[in-house]
C-alpha positions as CSV (number, residue, x, y, z in Angstrom):
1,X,13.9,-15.7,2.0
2,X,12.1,-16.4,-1.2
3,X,8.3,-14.7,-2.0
4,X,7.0,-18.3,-1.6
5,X,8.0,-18.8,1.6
6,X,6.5,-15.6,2.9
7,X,2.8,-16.9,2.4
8,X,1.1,-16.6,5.4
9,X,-2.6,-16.7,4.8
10,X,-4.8,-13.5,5.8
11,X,-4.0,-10.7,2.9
12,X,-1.6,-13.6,1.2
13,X,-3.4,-17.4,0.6
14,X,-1.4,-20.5,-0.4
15,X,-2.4,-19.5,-4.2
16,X,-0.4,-15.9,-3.8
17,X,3.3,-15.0,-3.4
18,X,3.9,-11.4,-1.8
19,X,4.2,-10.0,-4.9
20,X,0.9,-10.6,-5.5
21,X,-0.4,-9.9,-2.4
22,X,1.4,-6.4,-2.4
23,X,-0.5,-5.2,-5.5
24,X,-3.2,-5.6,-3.4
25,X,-3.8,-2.3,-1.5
26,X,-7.1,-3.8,0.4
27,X,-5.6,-5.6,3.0
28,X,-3.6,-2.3,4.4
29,X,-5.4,-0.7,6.7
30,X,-6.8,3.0,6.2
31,X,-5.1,5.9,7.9
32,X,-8.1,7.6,9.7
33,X,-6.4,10.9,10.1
34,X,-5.2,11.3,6.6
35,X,-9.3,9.9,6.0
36,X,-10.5,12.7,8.5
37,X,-8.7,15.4,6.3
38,X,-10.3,14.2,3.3
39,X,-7.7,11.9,1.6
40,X,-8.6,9.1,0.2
41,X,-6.3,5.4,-0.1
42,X,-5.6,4.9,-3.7
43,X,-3.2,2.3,-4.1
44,X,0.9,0.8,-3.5
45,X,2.9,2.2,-5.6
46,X,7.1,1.5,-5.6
47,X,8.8,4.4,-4.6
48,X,11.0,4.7,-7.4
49,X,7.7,5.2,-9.6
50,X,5.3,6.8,-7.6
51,X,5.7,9.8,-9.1
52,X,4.1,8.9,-12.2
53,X,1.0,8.9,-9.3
54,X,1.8,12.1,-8.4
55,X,2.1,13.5,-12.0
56,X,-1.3,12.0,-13.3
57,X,-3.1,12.6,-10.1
58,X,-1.7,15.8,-10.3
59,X,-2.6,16.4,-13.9
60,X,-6.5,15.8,-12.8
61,X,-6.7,18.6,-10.1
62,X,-5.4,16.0,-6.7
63,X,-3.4,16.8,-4.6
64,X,-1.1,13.4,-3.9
65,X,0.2,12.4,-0.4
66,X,3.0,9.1,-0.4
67,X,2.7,7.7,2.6
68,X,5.5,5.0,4.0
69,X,4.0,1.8,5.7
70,X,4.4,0.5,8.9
71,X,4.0,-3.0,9.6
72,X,1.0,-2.0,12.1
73,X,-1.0,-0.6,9.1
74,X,-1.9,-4.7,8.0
75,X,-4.2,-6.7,9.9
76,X,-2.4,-9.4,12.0
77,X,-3.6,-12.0,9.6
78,X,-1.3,-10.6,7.5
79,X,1.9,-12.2,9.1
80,X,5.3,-11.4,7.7
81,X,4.3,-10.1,4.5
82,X,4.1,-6.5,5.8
83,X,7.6,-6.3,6.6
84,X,8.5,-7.4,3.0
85,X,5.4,-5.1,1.5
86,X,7.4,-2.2,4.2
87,X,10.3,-2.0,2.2
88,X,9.4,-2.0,-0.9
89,X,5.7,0.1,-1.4
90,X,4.8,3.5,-0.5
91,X,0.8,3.9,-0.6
92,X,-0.5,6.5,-2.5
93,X,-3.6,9.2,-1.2
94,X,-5.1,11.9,-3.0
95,X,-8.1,14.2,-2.4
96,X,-9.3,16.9,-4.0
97,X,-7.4,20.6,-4.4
């Protein structure tokens, strides 16, 4: 299945492919456990380089959580684009050492 064919409208709009969509972290929802323990959503990151995150959040006194998604962390209006977003994004958290 191509990007374009995965538009779905909510988080993705007819002028967006996934890839687009996916860089944008606002659509996922918040995990309020991981918010209740004072970490706080920073953005989707690819696994393979999210630990540059970790290294510069790191590097300015965080502490860095990755956390894998789950198609039930976007809001239905999302469609299919979470299970593409799924495989290939981890989101990042940090809070405060």
């Amino acid at each position: 299945m191509l990007p374009e064919q995965l538009v779905s409208g909510g988080c993705c709009d007819s002028t967006t492919t996934t890839t687009d969509a996916a860089a944008d972290s606002s659509a996922i929802l918040v995990d309020p456990a991981l918010t209740a323990d004072g970490w706080v959503k920073r953005y989707l990151a690819d696994p393979a380089r999210a630990h540059e995150a970790r290294e510069l959040y790191s590097s300015m006194g965080y502490e860095v959580y990755e956390q894998k998604l789950d198609p039930a962390d976007f809001p239905l209006s999302c469609g299919e684009c979470p299970s593409e977003v799924c495989r290939a994004y981890v989101m990042i958290y940090t809070r405060r050492r």
